[in-house]
C-alpha positions in Angstrom: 110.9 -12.3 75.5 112.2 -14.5 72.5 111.1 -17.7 72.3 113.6 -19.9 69.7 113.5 -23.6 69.2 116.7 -25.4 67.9 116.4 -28.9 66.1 119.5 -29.6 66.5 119.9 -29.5 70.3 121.3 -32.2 71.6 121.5 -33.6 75.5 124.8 -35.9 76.9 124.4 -37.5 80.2 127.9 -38.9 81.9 127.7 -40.1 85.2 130.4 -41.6 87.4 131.6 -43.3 90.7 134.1 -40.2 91.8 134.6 -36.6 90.6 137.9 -37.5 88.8 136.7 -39.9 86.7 134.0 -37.9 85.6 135.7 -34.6 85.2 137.7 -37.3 82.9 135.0 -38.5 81.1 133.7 -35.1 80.3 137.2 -34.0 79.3 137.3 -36.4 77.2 133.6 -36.2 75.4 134.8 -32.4 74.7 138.1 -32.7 73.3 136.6 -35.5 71.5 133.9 -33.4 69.9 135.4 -30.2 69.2 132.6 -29.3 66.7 130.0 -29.0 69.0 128.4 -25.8 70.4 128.6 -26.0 74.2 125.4 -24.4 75.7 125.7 -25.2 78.9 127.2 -28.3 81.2 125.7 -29.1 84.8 127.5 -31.3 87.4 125.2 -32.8 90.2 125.5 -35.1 93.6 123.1 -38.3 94.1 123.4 -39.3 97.8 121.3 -42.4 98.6 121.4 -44.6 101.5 122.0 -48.2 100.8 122.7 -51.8 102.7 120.5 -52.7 106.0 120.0 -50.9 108.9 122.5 -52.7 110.6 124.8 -51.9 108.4 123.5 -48.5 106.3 125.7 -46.9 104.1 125.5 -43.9 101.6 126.1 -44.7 97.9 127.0 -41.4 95.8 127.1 -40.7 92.2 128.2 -38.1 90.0 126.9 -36.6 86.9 127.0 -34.2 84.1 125.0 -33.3 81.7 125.8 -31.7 78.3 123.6 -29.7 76.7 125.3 -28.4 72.8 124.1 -28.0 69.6 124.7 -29.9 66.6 126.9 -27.6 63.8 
């Protein structure tokens, strides 16, 4: 196994009310950074429950995370 560290690895967090507006924000962060090296990009689902028991509701969020390196 090799074992490398890289300095210049770098971490991008997006997050967003609906899946269009952040597959729109990522877009955007990557064709507005063309000079980074994309390692590796992963979308996740937050589900919570929210409001009063009464009235209980689910609040979702969705995010992305960028991992790249710095040229």
């Amino acid at each position: 196994m090799i074992n490398r560290t890289a300095y210049n690895l770098r971490v991008q967090t997006i997050s967003a009310k609906t899946k269009e507006e952040l597959t729109n924000q990522v877009n955007y962060f990557l064709e507005n950074n063309p000079e980074l090296v994309i390692q590796e990009i992963q979308y996740n689902t937050c589900a919570s429950p929210c409001g009063t028991s009464d009235d209980l509701s689910v609040y979702v969020e969705y995010s992305a995370l960028i991992i790249y390196i710095m040229p």
